[in-house]
Every structure is written in structure tokens, then in C-alpha cells.
DOTORRO-894867 format. One record per residue (C-alpha): residue in three letters; x, y, z. Coordinates in steps of 0.1 Angstrom, whole numbers, padded with zeros to 4 digits, always signed. Example, Ala and Ser with C-alpha at 12.3 -4.5 7.8 and 13.67 -1.06 7.14 Angstrom:
ala+0123-0045+0078/ser+0137-0011+0071/
***
This chain:
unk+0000+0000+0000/unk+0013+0033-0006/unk+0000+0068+0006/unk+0003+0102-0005/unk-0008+0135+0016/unk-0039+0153+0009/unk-0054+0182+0023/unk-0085+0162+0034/unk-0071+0131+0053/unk-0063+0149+0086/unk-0096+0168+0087/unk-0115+0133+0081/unk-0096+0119+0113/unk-0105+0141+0136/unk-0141+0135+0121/unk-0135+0097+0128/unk-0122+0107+0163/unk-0150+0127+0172/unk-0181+0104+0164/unk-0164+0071+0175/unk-0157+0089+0210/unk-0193+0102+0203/unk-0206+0065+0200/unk-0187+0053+0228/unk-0196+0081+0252/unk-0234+0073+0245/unk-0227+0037+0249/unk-0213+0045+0284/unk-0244+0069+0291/unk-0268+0041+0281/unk-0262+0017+0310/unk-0268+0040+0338/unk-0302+0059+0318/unk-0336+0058+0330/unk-0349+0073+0299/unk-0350+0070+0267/unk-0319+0042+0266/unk-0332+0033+0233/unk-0323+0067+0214/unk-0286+0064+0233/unk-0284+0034+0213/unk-0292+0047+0183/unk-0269+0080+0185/unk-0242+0054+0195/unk-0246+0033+0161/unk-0253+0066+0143/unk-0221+0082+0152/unk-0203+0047+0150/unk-0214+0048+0115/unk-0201+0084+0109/unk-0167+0078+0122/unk-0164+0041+0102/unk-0175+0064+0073/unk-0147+0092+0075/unk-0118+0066+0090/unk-0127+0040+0059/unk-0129+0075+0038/unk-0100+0085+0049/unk-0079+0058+0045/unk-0092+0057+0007/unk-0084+0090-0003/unk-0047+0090+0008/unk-0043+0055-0008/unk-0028+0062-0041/unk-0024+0027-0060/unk-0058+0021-0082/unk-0067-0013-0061/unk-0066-0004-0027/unk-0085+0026-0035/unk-0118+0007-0051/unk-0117-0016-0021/unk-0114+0009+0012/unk-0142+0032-0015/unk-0164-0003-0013/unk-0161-0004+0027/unk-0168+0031+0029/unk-0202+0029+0006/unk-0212-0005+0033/unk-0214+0026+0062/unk-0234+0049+0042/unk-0261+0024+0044/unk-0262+0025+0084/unk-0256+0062+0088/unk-0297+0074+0074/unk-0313+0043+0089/unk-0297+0050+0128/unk-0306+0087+0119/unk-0344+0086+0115/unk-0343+0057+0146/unk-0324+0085+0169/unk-0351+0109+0158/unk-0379+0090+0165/unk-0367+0079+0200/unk-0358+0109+0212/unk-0390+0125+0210/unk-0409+0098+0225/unk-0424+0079+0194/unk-0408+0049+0196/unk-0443+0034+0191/unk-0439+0037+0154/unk-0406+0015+0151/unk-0426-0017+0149/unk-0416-0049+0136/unk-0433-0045+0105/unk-0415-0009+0102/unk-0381-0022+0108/unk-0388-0047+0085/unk-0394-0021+0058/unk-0366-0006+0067/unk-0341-0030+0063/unk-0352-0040+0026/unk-0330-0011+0011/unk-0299-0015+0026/unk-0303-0051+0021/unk-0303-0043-0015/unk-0280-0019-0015/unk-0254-0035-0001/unk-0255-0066-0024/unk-0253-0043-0049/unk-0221-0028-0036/unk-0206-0062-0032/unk-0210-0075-0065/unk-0204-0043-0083/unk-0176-0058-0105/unk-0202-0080-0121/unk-0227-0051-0130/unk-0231-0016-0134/unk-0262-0004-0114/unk-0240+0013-0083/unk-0210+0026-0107/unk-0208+0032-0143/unk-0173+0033-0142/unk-0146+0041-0122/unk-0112+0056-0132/unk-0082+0070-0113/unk-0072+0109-0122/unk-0050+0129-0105/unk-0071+0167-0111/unk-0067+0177-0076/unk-0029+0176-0072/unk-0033+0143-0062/unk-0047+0105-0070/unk-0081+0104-0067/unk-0113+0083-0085/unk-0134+0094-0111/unk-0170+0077-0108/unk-0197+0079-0129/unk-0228+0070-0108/unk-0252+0046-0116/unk-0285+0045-0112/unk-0287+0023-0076/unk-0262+0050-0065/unk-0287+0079-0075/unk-0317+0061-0056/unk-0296+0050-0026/unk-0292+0089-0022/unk-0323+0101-0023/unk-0339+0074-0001/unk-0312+0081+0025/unk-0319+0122+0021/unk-0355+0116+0029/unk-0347+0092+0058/unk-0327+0118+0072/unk-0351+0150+0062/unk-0380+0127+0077/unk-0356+0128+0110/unk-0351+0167+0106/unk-0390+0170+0106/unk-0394+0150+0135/unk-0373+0174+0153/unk-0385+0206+0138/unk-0424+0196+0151/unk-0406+0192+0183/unk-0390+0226+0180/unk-0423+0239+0171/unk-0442+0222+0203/unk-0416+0230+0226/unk-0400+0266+0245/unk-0370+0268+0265/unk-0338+0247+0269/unk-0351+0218+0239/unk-0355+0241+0215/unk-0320+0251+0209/unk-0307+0215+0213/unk-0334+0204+0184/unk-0323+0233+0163/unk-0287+0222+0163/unk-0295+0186+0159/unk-0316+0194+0126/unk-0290+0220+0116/unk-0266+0191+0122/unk-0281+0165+0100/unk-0286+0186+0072/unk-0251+0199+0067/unk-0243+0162+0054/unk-0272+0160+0031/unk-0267+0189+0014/unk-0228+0183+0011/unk-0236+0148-0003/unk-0256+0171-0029/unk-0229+0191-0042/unk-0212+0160-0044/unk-0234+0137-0071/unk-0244+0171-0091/unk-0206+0172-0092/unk-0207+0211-0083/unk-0169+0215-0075/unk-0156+0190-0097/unk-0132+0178-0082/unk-0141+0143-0076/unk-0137+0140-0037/unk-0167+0134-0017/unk-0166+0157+0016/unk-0202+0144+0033/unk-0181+0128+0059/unk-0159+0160+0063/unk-0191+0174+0069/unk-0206+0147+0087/unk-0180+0153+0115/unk-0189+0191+0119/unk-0224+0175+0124/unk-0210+0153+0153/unk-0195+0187+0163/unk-0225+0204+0164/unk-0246+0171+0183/unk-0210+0178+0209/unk-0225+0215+0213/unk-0260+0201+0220/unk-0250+0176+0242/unk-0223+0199+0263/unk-0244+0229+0265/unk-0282+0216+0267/unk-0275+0182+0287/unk-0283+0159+0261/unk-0287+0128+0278/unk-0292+0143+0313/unk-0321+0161+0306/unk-0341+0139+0279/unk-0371+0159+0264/unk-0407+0147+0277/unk-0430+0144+0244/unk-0465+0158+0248/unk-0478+0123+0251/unk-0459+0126+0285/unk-0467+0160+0297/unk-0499+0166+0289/unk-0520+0135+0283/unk-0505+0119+0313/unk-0515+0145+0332/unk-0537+0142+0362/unk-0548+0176+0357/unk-0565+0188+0328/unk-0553+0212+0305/unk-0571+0231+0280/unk-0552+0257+0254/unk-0576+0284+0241/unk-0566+0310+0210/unk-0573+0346+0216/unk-0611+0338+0202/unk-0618+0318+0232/unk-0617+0283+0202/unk-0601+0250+0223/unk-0572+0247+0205/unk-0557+0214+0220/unk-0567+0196+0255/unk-0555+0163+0271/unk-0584+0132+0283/unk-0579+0147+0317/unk-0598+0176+0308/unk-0624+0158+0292/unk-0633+0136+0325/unk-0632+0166+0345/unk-0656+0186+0325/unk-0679+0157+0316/unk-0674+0164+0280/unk-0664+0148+0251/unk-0634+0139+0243/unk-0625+0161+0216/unk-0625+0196+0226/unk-0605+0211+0199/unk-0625+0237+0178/unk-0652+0239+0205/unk-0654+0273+0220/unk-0647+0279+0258/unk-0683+0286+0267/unk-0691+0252+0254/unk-0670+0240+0279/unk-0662+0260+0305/unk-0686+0290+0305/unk-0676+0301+0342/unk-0645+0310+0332/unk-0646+0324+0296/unk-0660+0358+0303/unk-0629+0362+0325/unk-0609+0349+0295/unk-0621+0371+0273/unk-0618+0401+0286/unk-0585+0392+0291/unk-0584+0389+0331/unk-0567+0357+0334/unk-0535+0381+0332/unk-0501+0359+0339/unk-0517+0339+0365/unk-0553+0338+0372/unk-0568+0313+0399/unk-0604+0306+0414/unk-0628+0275+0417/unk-0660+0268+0401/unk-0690+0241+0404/unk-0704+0222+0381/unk-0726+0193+0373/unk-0708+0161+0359/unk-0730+0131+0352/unk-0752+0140+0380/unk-0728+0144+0410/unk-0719+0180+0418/unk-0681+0184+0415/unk-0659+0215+0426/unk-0629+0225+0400/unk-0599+0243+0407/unk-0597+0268+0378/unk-0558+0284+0371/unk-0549+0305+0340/unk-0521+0320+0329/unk-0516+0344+0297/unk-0485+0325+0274/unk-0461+0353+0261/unk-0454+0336+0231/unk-0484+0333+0214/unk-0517+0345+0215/unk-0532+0320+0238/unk-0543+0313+0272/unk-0536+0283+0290/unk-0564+0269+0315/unk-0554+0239+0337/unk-0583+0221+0357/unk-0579+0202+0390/unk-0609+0185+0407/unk-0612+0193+0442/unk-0645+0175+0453/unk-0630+0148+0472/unk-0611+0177+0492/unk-0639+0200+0495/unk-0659+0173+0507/unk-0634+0169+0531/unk-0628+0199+0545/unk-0671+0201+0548/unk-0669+0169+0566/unk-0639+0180+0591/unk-0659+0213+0599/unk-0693+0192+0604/unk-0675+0174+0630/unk-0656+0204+0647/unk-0693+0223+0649/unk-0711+0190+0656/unk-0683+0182+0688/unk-0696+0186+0723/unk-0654+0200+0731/unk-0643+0232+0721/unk-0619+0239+0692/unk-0605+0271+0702/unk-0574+0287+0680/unk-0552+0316+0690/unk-0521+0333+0677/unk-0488+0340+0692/unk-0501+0367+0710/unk-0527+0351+0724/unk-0557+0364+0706/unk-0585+0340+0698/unk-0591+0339+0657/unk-0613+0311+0663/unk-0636+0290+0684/unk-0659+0266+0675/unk-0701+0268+0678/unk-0699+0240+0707/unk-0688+0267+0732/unk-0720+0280+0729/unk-0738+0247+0745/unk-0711+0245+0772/unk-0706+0277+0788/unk-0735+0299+0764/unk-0716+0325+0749/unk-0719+0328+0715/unk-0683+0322+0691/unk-0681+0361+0679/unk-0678+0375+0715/unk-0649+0352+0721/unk-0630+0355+0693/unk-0607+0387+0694/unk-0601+0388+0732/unk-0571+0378+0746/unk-0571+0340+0757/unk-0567+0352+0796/unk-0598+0369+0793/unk-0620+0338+0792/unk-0597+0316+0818/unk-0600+0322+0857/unk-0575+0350+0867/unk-0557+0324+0894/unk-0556+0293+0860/unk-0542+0320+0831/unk-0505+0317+0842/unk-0506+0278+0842/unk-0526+0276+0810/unk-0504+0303+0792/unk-0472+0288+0804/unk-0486+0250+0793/unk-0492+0257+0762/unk-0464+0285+0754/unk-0442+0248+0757/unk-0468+0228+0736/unk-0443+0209+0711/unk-0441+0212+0676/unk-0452+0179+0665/unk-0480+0159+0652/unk-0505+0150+0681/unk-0514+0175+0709/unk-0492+0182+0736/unk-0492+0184+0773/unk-0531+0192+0788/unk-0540+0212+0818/unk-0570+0222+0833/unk-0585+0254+0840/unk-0620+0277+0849/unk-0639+0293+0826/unk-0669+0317+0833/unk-0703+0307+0813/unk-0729+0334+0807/unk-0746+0330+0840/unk-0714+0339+0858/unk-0705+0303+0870/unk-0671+0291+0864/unk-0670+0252+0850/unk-0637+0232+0850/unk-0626+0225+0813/unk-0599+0200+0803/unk-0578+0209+0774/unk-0547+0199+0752/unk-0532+0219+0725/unk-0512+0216+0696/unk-0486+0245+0688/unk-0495+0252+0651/unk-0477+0286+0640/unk-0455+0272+0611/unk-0482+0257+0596/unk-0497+0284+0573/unk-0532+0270+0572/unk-0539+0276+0607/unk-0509+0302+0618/unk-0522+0296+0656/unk-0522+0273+0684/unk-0555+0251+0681/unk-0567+0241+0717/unk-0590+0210+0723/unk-0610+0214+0757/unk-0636+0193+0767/unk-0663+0200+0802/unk-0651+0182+0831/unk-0674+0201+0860/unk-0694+0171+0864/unk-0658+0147+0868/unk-0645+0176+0892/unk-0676+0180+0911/unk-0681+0137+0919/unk-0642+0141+0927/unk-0645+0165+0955/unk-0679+0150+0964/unk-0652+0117+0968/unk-0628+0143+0987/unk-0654+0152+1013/unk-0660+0116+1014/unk-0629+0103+1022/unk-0626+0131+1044/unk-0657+0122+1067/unk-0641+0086+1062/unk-0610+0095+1075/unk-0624+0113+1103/unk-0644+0084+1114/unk-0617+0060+1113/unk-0599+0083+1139/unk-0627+0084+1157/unk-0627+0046+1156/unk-0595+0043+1166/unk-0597+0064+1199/unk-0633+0042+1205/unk-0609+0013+1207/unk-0581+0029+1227/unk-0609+0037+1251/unk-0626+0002+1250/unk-0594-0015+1250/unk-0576+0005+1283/unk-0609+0022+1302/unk-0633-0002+1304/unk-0605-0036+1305/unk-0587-0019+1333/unk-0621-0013+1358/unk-0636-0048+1344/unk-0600-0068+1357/unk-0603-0045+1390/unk-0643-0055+1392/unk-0631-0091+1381/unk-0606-0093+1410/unk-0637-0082+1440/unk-0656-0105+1425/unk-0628-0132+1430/unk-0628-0119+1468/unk-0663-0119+1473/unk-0662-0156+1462/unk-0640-0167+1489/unk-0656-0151+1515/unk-0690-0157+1506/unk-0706-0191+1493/unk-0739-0176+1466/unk-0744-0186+1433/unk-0750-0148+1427/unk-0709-0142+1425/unk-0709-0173+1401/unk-0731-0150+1376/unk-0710-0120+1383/unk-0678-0139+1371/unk-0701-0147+1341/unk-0710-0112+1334/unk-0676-0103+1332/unk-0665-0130+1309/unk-0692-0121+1284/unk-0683-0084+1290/unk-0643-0093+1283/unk-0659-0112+1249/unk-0678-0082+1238/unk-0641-0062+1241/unk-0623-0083+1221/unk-0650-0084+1194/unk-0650-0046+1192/unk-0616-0047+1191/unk-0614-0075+1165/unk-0646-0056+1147/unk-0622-0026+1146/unk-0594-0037+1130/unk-0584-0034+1095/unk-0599-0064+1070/unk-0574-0062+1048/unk-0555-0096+1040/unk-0517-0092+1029/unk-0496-0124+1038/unk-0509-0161+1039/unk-0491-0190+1041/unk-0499-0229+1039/unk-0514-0240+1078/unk-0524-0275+1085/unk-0563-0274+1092/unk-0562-0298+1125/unk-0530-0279+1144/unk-0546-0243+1134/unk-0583-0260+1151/unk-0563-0275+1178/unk-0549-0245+1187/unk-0576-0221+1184/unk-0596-0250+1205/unk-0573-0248+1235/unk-0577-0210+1234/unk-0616-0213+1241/unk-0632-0228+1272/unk-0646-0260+1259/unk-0657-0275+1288/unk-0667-0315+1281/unk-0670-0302+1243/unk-0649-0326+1220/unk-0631-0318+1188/unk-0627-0340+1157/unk-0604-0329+1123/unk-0600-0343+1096/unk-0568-0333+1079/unk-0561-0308+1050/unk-0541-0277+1045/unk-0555-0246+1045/unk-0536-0214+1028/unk-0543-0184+1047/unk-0530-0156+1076/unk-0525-0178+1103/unk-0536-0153+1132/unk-0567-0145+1118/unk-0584-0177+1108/unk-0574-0188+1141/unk-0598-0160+1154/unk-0630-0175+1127/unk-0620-0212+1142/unk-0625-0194+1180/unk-0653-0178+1175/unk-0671-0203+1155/unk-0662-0231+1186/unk-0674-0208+1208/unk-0708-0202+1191/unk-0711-0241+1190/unk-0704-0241+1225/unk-0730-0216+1239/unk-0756-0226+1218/unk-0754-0261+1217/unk-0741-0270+1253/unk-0714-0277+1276/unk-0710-0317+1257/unk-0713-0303+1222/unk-0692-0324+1198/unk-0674-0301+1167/unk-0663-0315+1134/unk-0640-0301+1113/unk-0627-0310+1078/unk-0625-0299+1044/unk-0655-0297+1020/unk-0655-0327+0997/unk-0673-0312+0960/unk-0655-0275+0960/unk-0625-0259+0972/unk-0632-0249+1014/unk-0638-0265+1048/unk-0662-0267+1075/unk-0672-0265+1107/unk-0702-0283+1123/unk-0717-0292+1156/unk-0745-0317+1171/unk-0763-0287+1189/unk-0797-0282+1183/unk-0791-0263+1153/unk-0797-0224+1140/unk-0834-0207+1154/unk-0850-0205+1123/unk-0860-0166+1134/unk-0820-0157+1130/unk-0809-0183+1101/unk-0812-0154+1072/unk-0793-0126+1094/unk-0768-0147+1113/unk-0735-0125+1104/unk-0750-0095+1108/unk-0738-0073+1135/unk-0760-0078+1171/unk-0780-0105+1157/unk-0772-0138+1180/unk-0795-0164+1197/unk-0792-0174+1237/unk-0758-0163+1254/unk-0743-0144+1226/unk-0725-0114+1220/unk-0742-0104+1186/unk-0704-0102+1173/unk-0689-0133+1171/unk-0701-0144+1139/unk-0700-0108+1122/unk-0662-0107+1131/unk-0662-0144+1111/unk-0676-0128+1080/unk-0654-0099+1079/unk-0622-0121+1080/unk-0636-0147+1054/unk-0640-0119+1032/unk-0607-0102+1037/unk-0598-0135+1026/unk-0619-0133+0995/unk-0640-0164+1005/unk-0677-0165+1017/unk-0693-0184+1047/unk-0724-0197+1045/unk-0744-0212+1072/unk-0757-0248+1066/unk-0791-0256+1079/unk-0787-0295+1094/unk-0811-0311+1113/unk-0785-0327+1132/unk-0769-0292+1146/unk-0753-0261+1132/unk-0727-0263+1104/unk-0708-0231+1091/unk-0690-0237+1052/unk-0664-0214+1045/unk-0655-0218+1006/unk-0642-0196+0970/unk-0642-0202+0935/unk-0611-0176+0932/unk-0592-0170+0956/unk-0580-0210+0967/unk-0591-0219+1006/unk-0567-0247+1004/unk-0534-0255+0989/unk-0545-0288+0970/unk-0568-0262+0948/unk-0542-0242+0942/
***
């Protein structure tokens, strides 16, 4: 091979250069896009295609032996085939109407190049790509003649209308789109025509000099696609079709001429209107009559805003109405955005604010009411207007406005309300009633600019709590009073009943009457009657059991009672309970079974065989029927008997949680002590 130096072959490398670094930058660009990665592709195999072009072009012209020259001029013609193809596919992509390279079209487009370039590749047998071909040397150096054949002539002109078909694509889009895109689209269509109308000059042979500069020219196009994609973010910023903008709109949009005629609209529009779907050359009264007068006088100005109401297939709907005057051309532009389920909303929310037995009060950061809702009529019956407008410590109790100002002068800034307090306020008859409230510190929040406080009446709640105050009060009082009873039970009247106890003693010694015998028995029954009112005076309460065997706890409270010739029988079980005072219910229940059923009485004890509990049962002659309903009642007892005895047993079986029962036997008197909670003994546990 053997070169010679032309004044072209340095200019078509750094054409080569440029698109291959074009192709492979797009290449890189295409595995991170989230748009469009199809039209990187394209670009990548249309600048591919331009470098091969000018490299294999290149590499032709500077060969100067006749050979080498027809074979790198056959390798350059297989590129030109790509080049138009990748063009109108870039195109196409780029403004979002991929949609129309089908199968079928690709398919279509393939069959020429196809052709083509088995028609390039067996030119040597025919002459439908080149008549003839002949070295000269006219420029100052070797170059080839051709005489163009008729496939040559229609190859060009189906690639210039691929590639004007492109420039159109992008000249609509320079047409439907302002701003940043329509600079980038000018220099892209700038940029592909440069080559088709240097491949002109070229086959009308206007210079005559036999060299073909369309890929010279070809690289200032990749020059000027550098421009576009450097100064208008190419592939950063990929241009959204109208198919995108405005048909996927939620909103709708409506474009009116100066004549008020729909000049385009998106389905959005028609839904919200209730119209049909084709609005264009409909007039705006047809479709939007609340609005057109405005329109036509021309007050939508640069921005105009307000909402209407209309009737859409039967359901009333509220529409958001903006317009805005467009510089450019004589036009307005109206977008429409349906606020009924908002408005409905909003009409819903204040329902429930008036329709709320709290108050919704709302004050600024100077403590001003703006607001208060219609429910503080019904509480304290002051209508809302002669609130709102004072200051918030006019309508508390002078001694609660320094708690309430301070609570909520800390009320966080979050979602939820913050700390509550309580307070007085003064109704129209001049009562004050206890409110509870919480607030919510609301000030950043443009919609409400204030603190929104939520009080509720709590008179009623504050009024049964100091009812319960007095209550516990009086209750407290009596226990006191209780307690210094039993002091005076347990020292006074013990100390002269011992000292009466010990004449009596005397008087038996020196005198022999069954008189002093009854006297020793008054006192007994008199000591009795103390230690129930002591035992009656204690506190119920039941805080530490343990597990006691039944027969030592009755053996023991047994010994503790004067039993006479009584006997005692227990059967054996474990009963869980404070030992001390179940012994007392074991005492007092022998003793009952002593007085009342004699001196010989035999007691049972055991536990209860069907539920959890024990009892305690006697052979006496059983409960008077005329006491049998009120047995544990305080005072109520049959022959002998304090009236105390069994009252004290009930209050310690239910400290317990258990119940007694008395048992009616025709065999004697039997007491059943039993719980289906709390467990009486430790096997039920």
C-alpha cells in the first residue's frame, strides 16, 4: 500500500475521532439511563457509523495505487447504508415515538440496505452502483473518477428523505416545545442537514473535483450534536413528548386561542368537564362558561386562579380553575384540577368540629382568639363572635391563666397535641366550670398560623371528685374516731372490768352464793364483747398467707376457748391463709357451737368434699330459724351471745376473699367457709 498527503485526510480523522468517541460516550451513558436508553443506542450506532465512514474514507483517499482505493471506496459505501437508517431511529426515539418502530417498520426498513449493499458487493459484475470508475490525478493528487449509476442515484435520495424525515421530527418538536429543547433540536436538525446537502454538491458534481466531503461534513455534524449535548444536557435532561406532559397529566389542561376556540386539550380535561373527548375547535363557553368571560376580557393576566361548580354526570363536583396568559403566542392556557373529594373533606372535618360537644379554640402567638368553634355556645353559652378577638386570659380564671399560658407557650411542635392542663372558665350566668384541654402549637403551619386548643367540660368529673374528697374526708375522720373508741374500749373499760373481776374473786371466797358465780359470768361475756369490738375494729385487709395444717390451726384455736366437756374431731387438709386470723374464725365459730349447743357439744371439722373450702359443724340443736337469714349481721345472735362473734367471722372470710355460709342440718349447726377464686386450700391451688 502506498500513501500520499492530501489536504483532506487529517480533517476526516479528527471527524473519525470525534463520532467514535461520540458513540462510545453514548454507549457509556446508556447503562446508567432511565430514559429514553433506546435513542442512546441509536446515536451510539449513528455516530459509529459516521466515524467508520470518515476513517474508511480517509484511509481511501490518501491510498494512491488504483486497487486499494476501489476496495477501502467499497467499505466506505457498506457505512453509508447504516448512517440514514440510525438517523431517523435516533429521531424517533428521542422524541418519545418509539411506538412507530414496529416490527413491520423495521422490516421495511431494512429491505434497502439489504439491496444496497449486495449491490455494492457485486459491483464488479454489473453496473447499477457505478458506471465506471477511473483513477485521475485533477486535484494535485490521485483520486477516483466515478460515474454514478443509477442504484447510486436512488440510494441517495432514499437516504436524504430518511434523514429529512428525522429533521422534521425534530423541527415539530422545535415547534411544540420553549426553552432549553429548542436550541438543542435546532442544532441537531442543523446538524443533520449539513451532510445531506454536502452529499448534494457532491453527485451534481458542483466543485468538480471528484472528492466526496459528506463525511468532512458529517464530522462538523457530530461537532454540532457535541454542542448540544455539552451545553443543553443531552442525555441528562431527555425531552418529555406531549404524550408525556400533557396526556398523562392528572390535571387537565385546556389551550384556548385569543377567540376563546379550544385549540388542544388532554383526556384529563375531558373527565373533569364531563365532556367529550374532543375539545379542539369547540369554543370555551361550550366548555367551561364560568370562566370564559374572564378569558375574554382578558383577566386571566399571567396567572389567574379561582374555583368553580359544576354538574358532571349528575354528582356536583368542585374545579380548581388556574390561568395563565402565554407570552409567546396568542393564547391562554387553563389547567383544571378536581377538588371534590377535598372540599368534601374539608365540609366533613368542619361538620365534626361544629357537631363536637369540646371546644376547638385557635389563638395566635399573641394570644388572641381567631377562632372557636359553635360547641362553646352549648357549654358555657356565649356565642363564638364574643370570644374570638379577646385575649385567651380573658375567658380563663385570673388564678388558672399563668398555668394555662405557660402550658401551652411549651406545647411541642409535632404531630399529636401536647401536654393538657385544666383550668376555669366563666359561662354566661357567671359560673365558672372546669374545662380539660390539650393543645397543639400550630404557627409554622400556614393554614392555621395559631395554636389550636381542644377542651372538653369536666365540672361534672371535678364535682363527683370533690364529692369523693369530702367523702374520704368524713371517712378519715371516722376511722380516727374509731381508733380512739378502741383505745378507750381497749384501756378504760379492760382496766375497771380486771379491777371489778378481782372483788368479784374476793367476794367468792368469802361468801358461798351462786349470785358471785353470775357476776364472774358477766364479766367473761363483758371481756368477749371487748375483744369483738376490738377485733370488729381492725383493718380487714389480707396481705400475707401462708400454707397452715387445718387440724394444728383447730387444735390450737380450741385450747384458746373454754370448751368445757365439748370434744373436737379434724379431719386433715391444708389450708392457705393468715394464720392469726383464721385462728380468730376457728375461735369464734367453737365458741358459738359451745353456747348454743351445750357444755358436751361435739365439733367436726374438715374440708368440703365437691368445692374448694372447709367446715365446721356441731351436734347442737341447730340455728333458730328466726336468725338463720341474718346470722352475720352485727348484734343479731340467739341465747348467750354477744351479737359479734359471727360478724367478726364474715369480715375475716372476706378479707380473705372467700364466703361463709351457714348450713341448715337437722343434726346441729354447720358453718361452710369456701371460694371459687381465691383458693381456701393449697391442693386447689
Amino acid at each position: 500500500m502506498t500513501f500520499q498527503p492530501t489536504p483532506y485526510t487529517e480533517l476526516l480523522v479528527f471527524s473519525a475521532v470525534l463520532s467514535g468517541s461520540l458513540s462510545v460516550y453514548a454507549v457509556h451513558r446508556h447503562r446508567s439511563a432511565t430514559r429514553n436508553p433506546g435513542s442512546l443506542l441509536y446515536f451510539a450506532v449513528l455516530m459509529a457509523a459516521a466515524a467508520c465512514w470518515s476513517g474508511t474514507y480517509a484511509i481511501g483517499i490518501s491510498e494512491v495505487e488504483y486497487g486499494p482505493k476501489v476496495f477501502w471506496l467499497t467499505v466506505t459505501n457498506l457505512f453509508t447504508v447504516v448512517a440514514p437508517t440510525a438517523w431517523l431511529a435516533f429521531a424517533l426515539s428521542y422524541t418519545d415515538n418509539d411506538h412507530q418502530l414496529t416490527r413491520r417498520a423495521w422490516s421495511a426498513l431494512a429491505v434497502e440496505p439489504i439491496v444496497v449493499v449486495t449491490v455494492i458487493l457485486t459491483a464488479q459484475n454489473h453496473d447499477l452502483y457505478y458506471l465506471s470508475v477511473e483513477r485521475v490525478n485533477d486535484p494535485g493528487f490521485w483520486v477516483l473518477s466515478r460515474e454514478l449509476g443509477p442504484m447510486f442515484i436512488l440510494h441517495a435520495a432514499y437516504s436524504y428523505a430518511l434523514v429529512v424525515a428525522g429533521a422534521l421530527v425534530f423541527l415539530k418538536f422545535v415547534r411544540l416545545d420553549e426553552g432549553t429543547y429548542r436550541g438543542q433540536a435546532l442544532l441537531l436538525v442543523g446538524g443533520s442537514l449539513l451532510p445531506v446537502v454536502s452529499n448534494v454538491a457532491f453527485v451534481l458534481d458542483v466543485f468538480g473535483d471528484n472528492v466526496n466531503l459528506t463525511s468532512v461534513v458529517l464530522g462538523l455534524s457530530g461537532l454540532a450534536f457535541a454542542t448540544a449535548i455539552s451545553r443543553y444536557r443531552f442525555f441528562e435532561l431527555a425531552p418529555l413528548a406531549r404524550d408525556t406532559v400533557v396526556e398523562r397529566m392528572r390535571d387537565g389542561y385546556v389551550m384556548v386561542d385569543e377567540n376563546g376556540a379550544v385549540v388542544d386539550s388532554n383526556e384529563a380535561a375531558s373527565q373533569v368537564l364531563g365532556v367529550p373527548d374532543d375539545l379542539v375547535g369547540m369554543h370555551l363557553r361550550e366548555v367551561l362558561p364560568e370562566v370564559a368571560d374572564a378569558v375574554e376580557r382578558g383577566q386571566a393576566a399571567e396567572h389567574g386562579h379561582g374555583e368553580v361548580t359544576r354538574q358532571v354526570d349528575g354528582d356536583r363536583r368542585h374545579l380548581d380553575v388556574s390561568t395563565s396568559e402565554l407570552e409567546s403566542v396568542e393564547g391562554t392556557l387553563v389547567v383544571l384540577r378536581d377538588v371534590t373529594d377535598e372540599r368534601r373533606a374539608e365540609r366533613r372535618f368542619q361538620t365534626l368540629i361544629e357537631g363536637s360537644s369540646d371546644i376547638i379554640t385557635v389563638f395566635d402567638a399573641d394570644g388572641v382568639v381567631t377562632y372557636v368553634s359553635p360547641s362553646v355556645e352549648r357549654v358555657l353559652g356565649i356565642p363564638p363572635e364574643d370570644i374570638v378577638g379577646l385575649h385567651v386570659s380573658e375567658t380563663i380564671h385570673p388564678e388558672d391563666s399563668e398555668a394555662v399560658t405557660s402550658t401551652f407557650d411549651t406545647t411541642p411542635r409535632e404531630s399529636g397535641f401536647g401536654n393538657r392542663v385544666e383550668y376555669r372558665a366563666q359561662d354566661a350566668d357567671g359560673d365558672w366550670r372546669y374545662l380539660e384541654a390539650a393543645g397543639r402549637n400550630l404557627l409554622d403551619d400556614e393554614s392555621v398560623s395559631g395554636i389550636v386548643v381542644n377542651a372538653r367540660d369536666v365540672t361534672e368529673r371535678k364535682e363527683r371528685e370533690q364529692r369523693l374528697e369530702e367523702t374520704m374526708s368524713d371517712l378519715e375522720r371516722t376511722n380516727e374516731r374509731l381508733e380512739r373508741f378502741a383505745s378507750v374500749v381497749s384501756h378504760d373499760l379492760r382496766n375497771p372490768l380486771n379491777v371489778a373481776d378481782g372483788y368479784a374473786e374476793l367476794l367468792e371466797e368469802r361468801v358461798d352464793d351462786p349470785a358471785v358465780g353470775e357476776i364472774r359470768t358477766s364479766h367473761d361475756r363483758m371481756r368477749r364483747i371487748i375483744d369483738d369490738v376490738l377485733a370488729l375494729a381492725q383493718d380487714d385487709d389480707v396481705t400475707e398467707r401462708s400454707a397452715v395444717s387445718l387440724e394444728a390451726l383447730a387444735e390450737e384455736a380450741w385450747e384458746a376457748v373454754d370448751t368445757k366437756d365439748a370434744t373436737l374431731a379434724v379431719d386433715e387438709g391444708t389450708v392457705v391463709a393468715d394464720r392469726t386470723r383464721l385462728a380468730r374464725v376457728f375461735e369464734n365459730l367453737f365458741r358459738n357451737s359451745i353456747e348454743h349447743g351445750g357444755a358436751s357439744v361435739s365439733v367436726t371439722v374438715g374440708p368440703l368434699s365437691d368445692v374448694d373450702g372447709f367446715y365446721v359443724a356441731d351436734d347442737g340443736p341447730g340455728i333458730p330459724g328466726d336468725v338463720a337469714g341474718s346470722l352475720f349481721e352485727e348484734g343479731v345472735s340467739g341465747d348467750g351471745g354477744t351479737g359479734l362473734g359471727l360478724a367478726i367471722v364474715a369480715d375475716i372470710v372476706n378479707a380473705h376473699g372467700w364466703t361463709v355460709e351457714a348450713v341448715a342440718d337437722g343434726d346441729g349447726a354447720r358453718f361452710e367457709v369456701r371460694s371459687d377464686d381465691q383458693p381456701v386450700l393449697s391442693t386447689r391451688e
